[in-house]
SEMAR-653215 format. One line per 2 residues: number of its first residue (from 1); their letters; for each residue x negated, y, z of C-alpha. Coordinates in steps of 0.001 Angstrom, whole numbers, m for minus. Layout:
! residues N
NUM) A) X/Y/Z; ...
END
This chain:
! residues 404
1) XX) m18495/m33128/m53238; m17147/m33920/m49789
3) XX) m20820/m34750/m48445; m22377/m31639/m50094
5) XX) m19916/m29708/m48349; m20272/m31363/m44930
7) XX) m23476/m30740/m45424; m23884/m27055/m45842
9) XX) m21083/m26652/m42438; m23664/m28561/m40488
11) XX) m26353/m26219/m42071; m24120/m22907/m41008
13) XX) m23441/m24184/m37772; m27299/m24894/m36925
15) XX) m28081/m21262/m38147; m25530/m20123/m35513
17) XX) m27073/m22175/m32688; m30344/m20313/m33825
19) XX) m28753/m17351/m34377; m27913/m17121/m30730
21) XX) m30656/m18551/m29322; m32628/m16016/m30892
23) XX) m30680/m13440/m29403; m31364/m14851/m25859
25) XX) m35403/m14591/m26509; m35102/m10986/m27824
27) XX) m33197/m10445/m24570; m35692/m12149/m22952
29) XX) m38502/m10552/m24132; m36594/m6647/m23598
31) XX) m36514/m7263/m20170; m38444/m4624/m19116
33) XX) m35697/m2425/m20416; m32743/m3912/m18758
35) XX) m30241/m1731/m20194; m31475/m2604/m23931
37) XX) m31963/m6309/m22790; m28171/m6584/m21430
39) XX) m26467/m5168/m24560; m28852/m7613/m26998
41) XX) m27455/m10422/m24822; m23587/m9845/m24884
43) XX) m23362/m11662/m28101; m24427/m15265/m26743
45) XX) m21994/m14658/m23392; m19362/m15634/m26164
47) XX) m20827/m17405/m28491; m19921/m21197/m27104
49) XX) m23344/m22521/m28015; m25023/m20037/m25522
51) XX) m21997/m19883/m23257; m21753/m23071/m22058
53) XX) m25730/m23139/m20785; m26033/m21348/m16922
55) XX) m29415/m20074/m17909; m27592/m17552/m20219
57) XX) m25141/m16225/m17786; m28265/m16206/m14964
59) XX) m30659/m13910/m17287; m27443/m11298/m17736
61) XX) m26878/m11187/m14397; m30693/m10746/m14027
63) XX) m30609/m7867/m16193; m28007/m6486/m14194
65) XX) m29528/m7017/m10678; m32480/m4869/m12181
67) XX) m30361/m2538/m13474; m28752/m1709/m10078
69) XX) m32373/m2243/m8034; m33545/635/m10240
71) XX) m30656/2513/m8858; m29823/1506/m5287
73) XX) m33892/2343/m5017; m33089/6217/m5767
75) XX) m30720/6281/m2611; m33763/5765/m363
77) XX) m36084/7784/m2048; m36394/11439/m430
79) XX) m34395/14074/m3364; m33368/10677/m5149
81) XX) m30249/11116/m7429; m28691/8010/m8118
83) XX) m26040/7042/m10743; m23230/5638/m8488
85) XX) m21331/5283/m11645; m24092/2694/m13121
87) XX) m25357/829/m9713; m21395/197/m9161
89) XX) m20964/m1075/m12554; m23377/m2740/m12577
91) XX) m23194/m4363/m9239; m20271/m5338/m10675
93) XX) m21205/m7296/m13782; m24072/m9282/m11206
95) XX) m21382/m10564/m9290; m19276/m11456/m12819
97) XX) m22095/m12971/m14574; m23732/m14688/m11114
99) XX) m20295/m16008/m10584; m19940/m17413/m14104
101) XX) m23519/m18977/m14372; m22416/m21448/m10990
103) XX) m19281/m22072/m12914; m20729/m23434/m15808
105) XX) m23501/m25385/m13582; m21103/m26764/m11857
107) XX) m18552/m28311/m14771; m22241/m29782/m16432
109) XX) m23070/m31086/m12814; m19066/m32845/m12852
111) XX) m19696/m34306/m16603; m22644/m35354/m15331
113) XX) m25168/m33641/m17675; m26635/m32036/m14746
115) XX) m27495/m33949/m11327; m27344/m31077/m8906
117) XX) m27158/m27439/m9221; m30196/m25593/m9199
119) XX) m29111/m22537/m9272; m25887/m21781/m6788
121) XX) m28448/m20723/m3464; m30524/m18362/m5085
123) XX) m27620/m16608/m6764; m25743/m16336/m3684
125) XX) m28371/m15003/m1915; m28683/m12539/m3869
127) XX) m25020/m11343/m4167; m24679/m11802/m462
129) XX) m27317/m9342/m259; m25351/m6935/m1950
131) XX) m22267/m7069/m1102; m21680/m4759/1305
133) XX) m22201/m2282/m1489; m19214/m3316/m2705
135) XX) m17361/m1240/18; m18814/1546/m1148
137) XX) m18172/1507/m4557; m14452/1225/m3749
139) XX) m14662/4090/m1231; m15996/6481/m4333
141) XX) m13877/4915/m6497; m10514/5358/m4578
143) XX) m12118/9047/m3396; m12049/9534/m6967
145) XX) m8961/8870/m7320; m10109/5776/m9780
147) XX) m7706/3535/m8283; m8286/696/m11237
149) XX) m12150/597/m10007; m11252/509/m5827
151) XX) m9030/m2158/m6600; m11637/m4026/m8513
153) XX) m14299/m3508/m5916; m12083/m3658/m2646
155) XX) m11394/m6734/m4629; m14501/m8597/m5155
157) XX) m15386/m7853/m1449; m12415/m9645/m86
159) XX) m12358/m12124/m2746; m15846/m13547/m2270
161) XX) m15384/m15710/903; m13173/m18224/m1218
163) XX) m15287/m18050/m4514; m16811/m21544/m5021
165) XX) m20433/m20219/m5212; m19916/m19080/m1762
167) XX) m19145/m22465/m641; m20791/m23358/3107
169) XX) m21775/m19204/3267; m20274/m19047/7392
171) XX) m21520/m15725/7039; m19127/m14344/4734
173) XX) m16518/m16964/5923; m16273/m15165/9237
175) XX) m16451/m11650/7811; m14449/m9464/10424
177) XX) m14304/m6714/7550; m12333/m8471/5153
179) XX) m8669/m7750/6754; m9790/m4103/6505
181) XX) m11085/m3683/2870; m7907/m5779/2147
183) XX) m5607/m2997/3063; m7577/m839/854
185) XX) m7394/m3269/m1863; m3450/m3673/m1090
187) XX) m3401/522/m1522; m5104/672/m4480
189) XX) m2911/m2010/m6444; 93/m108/m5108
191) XX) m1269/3499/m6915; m1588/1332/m10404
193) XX) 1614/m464/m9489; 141/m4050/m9598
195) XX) 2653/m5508/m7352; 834/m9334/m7133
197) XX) m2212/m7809/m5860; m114/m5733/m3593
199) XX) 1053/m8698/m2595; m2232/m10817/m2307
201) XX) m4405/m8324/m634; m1124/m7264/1437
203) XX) m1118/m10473/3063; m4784/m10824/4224
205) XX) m4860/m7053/5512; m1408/m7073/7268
207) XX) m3768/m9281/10146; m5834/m6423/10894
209) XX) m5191/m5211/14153; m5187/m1333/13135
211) XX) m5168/m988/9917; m3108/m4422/8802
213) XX) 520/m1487/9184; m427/m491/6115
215) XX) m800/m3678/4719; 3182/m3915/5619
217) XX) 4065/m1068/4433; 2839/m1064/788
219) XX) 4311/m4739/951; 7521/m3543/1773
221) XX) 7640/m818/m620; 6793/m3283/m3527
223) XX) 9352/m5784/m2814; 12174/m3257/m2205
225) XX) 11290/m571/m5309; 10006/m3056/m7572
227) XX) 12050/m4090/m10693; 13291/m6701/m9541
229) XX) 13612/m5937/m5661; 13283/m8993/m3075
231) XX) 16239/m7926/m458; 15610/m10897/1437
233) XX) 11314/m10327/1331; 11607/m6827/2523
235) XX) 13642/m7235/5442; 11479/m10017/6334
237) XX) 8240/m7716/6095; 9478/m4678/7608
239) XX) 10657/m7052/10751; 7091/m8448/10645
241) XX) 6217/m4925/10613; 8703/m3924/13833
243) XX) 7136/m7097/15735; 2855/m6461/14837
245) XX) 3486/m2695/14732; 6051/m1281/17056
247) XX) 4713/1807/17362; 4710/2570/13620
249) XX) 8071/4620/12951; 8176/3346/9089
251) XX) 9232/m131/10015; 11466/722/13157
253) XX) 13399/4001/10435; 13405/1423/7360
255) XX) 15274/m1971/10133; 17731/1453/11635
257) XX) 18579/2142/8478; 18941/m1788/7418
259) XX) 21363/m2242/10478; 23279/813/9852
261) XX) 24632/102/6312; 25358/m3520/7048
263) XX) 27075/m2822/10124; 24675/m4360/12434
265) XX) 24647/m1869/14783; 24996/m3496/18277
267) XX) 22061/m5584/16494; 20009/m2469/15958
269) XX) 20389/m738/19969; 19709/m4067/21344
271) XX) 16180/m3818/19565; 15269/m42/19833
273) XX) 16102/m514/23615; 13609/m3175/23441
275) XX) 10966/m1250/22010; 11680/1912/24190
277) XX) 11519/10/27072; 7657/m185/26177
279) XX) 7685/3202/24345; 10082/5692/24765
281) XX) 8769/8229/21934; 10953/10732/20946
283) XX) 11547/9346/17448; 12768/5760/19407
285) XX) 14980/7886/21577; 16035/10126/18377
287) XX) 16637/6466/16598; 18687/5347/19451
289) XX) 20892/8730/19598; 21347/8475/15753
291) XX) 22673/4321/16158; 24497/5050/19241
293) XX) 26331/8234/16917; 27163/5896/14521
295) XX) 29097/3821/17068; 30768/6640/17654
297) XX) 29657/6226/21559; 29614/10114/21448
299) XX) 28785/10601/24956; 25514/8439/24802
301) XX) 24462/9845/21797; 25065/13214/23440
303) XX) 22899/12076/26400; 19987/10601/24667
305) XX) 20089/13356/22227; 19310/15863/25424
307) XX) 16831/13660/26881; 15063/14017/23589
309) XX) 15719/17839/24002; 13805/17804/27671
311) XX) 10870/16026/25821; 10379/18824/24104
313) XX) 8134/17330/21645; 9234/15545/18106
315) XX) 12985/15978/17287; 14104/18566/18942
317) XX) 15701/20336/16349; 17190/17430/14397
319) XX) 18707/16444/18181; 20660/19678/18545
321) XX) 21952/18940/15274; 23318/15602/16192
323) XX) 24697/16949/18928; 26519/19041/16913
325) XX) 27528/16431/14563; 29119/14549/17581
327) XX) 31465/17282/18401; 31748/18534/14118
329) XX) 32593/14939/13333; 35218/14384/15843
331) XX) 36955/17796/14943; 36326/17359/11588
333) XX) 38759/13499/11630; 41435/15577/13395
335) XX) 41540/18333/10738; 41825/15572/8009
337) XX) 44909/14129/10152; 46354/17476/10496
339) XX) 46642/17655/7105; 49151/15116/6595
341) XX) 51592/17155/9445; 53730/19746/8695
343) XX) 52524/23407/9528; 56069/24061/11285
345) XX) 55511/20814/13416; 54221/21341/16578
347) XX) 51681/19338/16418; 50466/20745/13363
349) XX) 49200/23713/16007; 48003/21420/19155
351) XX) 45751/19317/16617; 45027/23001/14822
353) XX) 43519/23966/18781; 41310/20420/19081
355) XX) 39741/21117/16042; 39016/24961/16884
357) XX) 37762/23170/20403; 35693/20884/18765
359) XX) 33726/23361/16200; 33511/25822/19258
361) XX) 31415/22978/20688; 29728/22304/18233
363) XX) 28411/25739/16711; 25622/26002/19464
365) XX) 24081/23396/18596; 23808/23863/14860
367) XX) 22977/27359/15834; 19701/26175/18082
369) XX) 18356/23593/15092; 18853/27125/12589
371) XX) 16933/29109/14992; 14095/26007/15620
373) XX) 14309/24965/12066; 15324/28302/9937
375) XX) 14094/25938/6592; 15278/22555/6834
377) XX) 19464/23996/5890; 20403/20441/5769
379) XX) 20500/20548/9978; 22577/22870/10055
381) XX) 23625/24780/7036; 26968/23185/5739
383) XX) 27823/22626/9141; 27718/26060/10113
385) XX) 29027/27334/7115; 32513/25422/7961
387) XX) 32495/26406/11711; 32206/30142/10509
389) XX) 34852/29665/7943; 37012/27736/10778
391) XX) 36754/30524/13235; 35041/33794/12366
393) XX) 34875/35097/8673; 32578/37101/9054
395) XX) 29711/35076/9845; 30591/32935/7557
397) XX) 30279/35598/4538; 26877/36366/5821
399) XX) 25777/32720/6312; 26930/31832/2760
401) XX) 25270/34777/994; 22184/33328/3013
403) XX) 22965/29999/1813; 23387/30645/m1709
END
């Protein structure tokens, strides 16, 4: 009984082989319609008795190459319309199936059923060909807003330099253009929130010269609002980004900000006098004011806050209202300390006089960044509202009716 049934598996499994291997000769023999001809084949690309013979990933990449030379041949034909959708795709399943076909040559060339490949020259030929294409299938794609397809594209492009079947290919191994597409690639992933491609596109387009910034900054981004945030991988990348990139406010804000809430900030002037010593921009200035306010060094902050002012460019309204906050602030900590004295003290009425002096000073300012910024109420509104309230009511009923 056991023989009869061994028997009739070996008999199921032959009809299999030929079951497939039929379907490869009616693919074969559809050729001429290459979209008919690559749907009959899909069945042997898994079927392991087809899948493990190159000659069946070659002919669907053949039907694919056709499939795209029938399009990529309207694009050059005077009122031609092609299907980008279709010459993209299927510029993309060449490249797949190509790819595959040298990896299965190549693990029957290692067991040693093959002695060479035969096949890896002329396929990458012909995908070197068309590769540039790829570029602009992820430009429509990520116009599109088809961020899954850019990345895929982008992708291949900057991928293929390291793909086996590539091997010895100088050409593409000293493609300039790769650090470019690689930022677009790093973009992409960051719109469909794949953080490792982020990451592995991030770090091949971070070494173009002009682009490679953003590169950084979608780096940075991932490892400080991912789920699991890397603290120490941020700062890291947003420092790379301060050393490549100086002129880039992103990483020189993000490394103020850093320095700031840890207390660094000694640590902080010490490099934004660095970097304005090769650019002084108003935001570097504004950055310095802001660092130089949190020391409390009043005076300097005051100062670089006005040379900001004489710019008269970028800042100018959020420097006249840290000027104000430099005078608001330090009448503000004297009110707080008057409360703890007695009204009939003395005192009570000298520190009552400081503060009065110190909102006085500072109501000009806030009033400048209100006339320069009438929207942005974060400047200047609160501020205001507490100067009025300190020393004339009735501006202040006005400004809160405006307020609320």
């Amino acid at each position: 009984m056991r023989k009869v049934l061994f028997t009739v598996a070996l008999f199921f499994t032959a009809c299999a082989v030929s079951a497939q291997e039929s379907v490869v000769k009616e693919a074969k023999s559809a050729k001429s319609n290459p979209e008919e001809a690559a749907k009959i084949i899909e069945p042997a690309l898994v079927d392991p008795s087809t899948a493990n013979d190159p000659e069946t990933w070659k002919l669907a990449g053949d039907f694919q190459k056709s499939i795209y030379d029938e399009e990529n041949m309207k694009l050059y034909i005077p009122g031609g319309q092609a299907d980008t959708t279709r010459l993209y795709n299927s510029l993309a399943k060449m490249f797949e199936y190509y790819m595959k076909c040298d990896e299965v040559e190549q693990a029957k060339v290692k067991s040693g059923e093959l002695k060479k490949p035969k096949l890896r020259k002329k396929l990458a030929k012909a995908l070197i060909a068309v590769r540039p294409q790829l570029t602009n299938a992820g430009i429509e794609a990520f116009n599109t807003n088809n961020y899954e397809n850019a990345l895929k594209y982008f992708g291949l492009y900057v991928d293929a330099p390291q793909e086996p079947i590539f091997e010895g290919e100088n050409e593409l191994k000293n493609d300039t253009l790769v650090p470019l597409f690689a930022n677009y690639a790093a973009m992409a992933a960051s719109f469909v929130k794949d953080n490792a491609a982020v990451i592995k596109y991030g770090n091949i387009g971070k070494n173009h010269k002009e682009e490679g910034y953003r590169s950084l900054m979608f780096m940075a981004e991932t490892y400080g609002k991912s789920e699991t945030p890397d603290s120490v991988q941020w700062l890291a990348t947003i420092k790379e980004g301060v050393e490549k990139f100086p002129s880039q406010e992103y990483f020189i804000g993000n490394l103020m900000d850093y320095y700031i809430q840890k207390g660094k900030v000694d640590e902080g002037l010490a490099q934004i006098n660095e970097i304005i010593a090769n650019n002084p921009s108003p935001y570097f200035m504004y950055v310095k004011g802001v660092l130089q306010y949190e020391k409390k060094d009043y005076d300097g902050a005051i100062a670089t806050f006005n040379e900001v002012i004489a710019k008269n460019g970028d800042f100018v309204a959020e420097s006249y209202s840290k000027i104000g906050d430099c005078y608001f602030f330090q009448g503000q900590s004297i009110e707080e300390e008057n409360l703890k004295t007695s009204m009939d003290d003395p005192k009570y009425a000298e520190g009552e006089a400081k503060v009065k002096d110190f909102y006085s000073k500072a109501q000009p300012f806030y009033e400048k960044a209100r006339e320069l910024a009438p929207d942005n109420k974060q400047l200047w509104g609160q501020f205001l509202l507490r100067i009025y309230w300190k020393l004339n009511k009735a501006e202040y009923e006005a400004l809160e009716k405006e307020l609320n």
